[in-house]
C-alpha positions in Angstrom: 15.0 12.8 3.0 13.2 9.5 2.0 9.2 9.3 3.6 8.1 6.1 5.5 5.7 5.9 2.4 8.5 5.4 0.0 10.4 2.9 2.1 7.4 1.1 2.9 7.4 0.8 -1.0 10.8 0.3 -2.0 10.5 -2.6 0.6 7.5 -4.0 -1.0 9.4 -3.5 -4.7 12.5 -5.3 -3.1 10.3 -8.1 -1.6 9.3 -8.9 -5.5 12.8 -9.0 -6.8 14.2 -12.1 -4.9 13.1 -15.7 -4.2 11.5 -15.8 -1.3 11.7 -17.5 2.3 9.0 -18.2 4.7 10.1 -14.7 6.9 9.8 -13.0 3.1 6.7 -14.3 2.6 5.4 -13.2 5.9 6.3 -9.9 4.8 4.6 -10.0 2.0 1.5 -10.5 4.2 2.8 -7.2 6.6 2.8 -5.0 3.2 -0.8 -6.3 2.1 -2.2 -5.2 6.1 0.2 -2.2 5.6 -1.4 -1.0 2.3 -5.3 -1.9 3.7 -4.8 -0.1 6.6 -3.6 3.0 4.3 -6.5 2.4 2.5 -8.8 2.7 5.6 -7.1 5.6 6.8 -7.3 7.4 3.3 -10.9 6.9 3.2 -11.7 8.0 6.7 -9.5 11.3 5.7 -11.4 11.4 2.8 -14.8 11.4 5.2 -13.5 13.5 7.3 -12.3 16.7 5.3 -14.0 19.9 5.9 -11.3 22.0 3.5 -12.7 22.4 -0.5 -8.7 22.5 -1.1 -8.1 19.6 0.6 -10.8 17.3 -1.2 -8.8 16.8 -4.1 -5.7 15.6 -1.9 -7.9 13.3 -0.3 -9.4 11.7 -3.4 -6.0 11.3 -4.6 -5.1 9.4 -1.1 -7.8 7.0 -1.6 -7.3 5.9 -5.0 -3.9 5.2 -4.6 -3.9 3.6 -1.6 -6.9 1.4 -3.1 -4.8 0.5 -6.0 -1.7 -0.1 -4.1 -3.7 -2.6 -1.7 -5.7 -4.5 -5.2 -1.6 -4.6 -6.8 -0.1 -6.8 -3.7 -3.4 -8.9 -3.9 -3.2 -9.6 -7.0 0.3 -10.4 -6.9 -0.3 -13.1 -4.2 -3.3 -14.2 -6.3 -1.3 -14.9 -9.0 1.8 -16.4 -7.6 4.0 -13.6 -8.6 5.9 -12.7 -5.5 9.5 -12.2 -6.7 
């Protein structure tokens, strides 16, 4: 059974494959929100955690969610969106 994480990016792997339209490209903008809410919401878990066992999960969370979010900008940044 395939998460909502790993659609979420398999979309966003898809979205970089072919030329874009202006619906893709809005998209694009969806997956950047997407991934900086994660972000938020991995930190706030990160905050929030009172389990020793479950620190390590959570500072796992955040730094991929972080990175995932600075990938997609950079992407934009750069121009390379297919």
């Amino acid at each position: 059974m395939i998460s909502n994480k790993e659609l979420r990016i398999k979309n966003i792997l898809e979205i970089f494959k072919h030329p874009q339209k202006s619906e893709e490209k809005k998209d694009i903008y969806i997956n950047i929100e997407n991934a900086k809410r994660e972000w938020e919401d991995a930190k706030n878990i990160f905050e929030n955690v009172s389990q020793p066992d479950l620190v390590d999960y959570a500072i796992y969370k955040v730094e991929a969610a972080e990175k995932k979010y600075i990938y997609l900008l950079r992407q934009i940044k750069n121009g390379n969106t297919n």
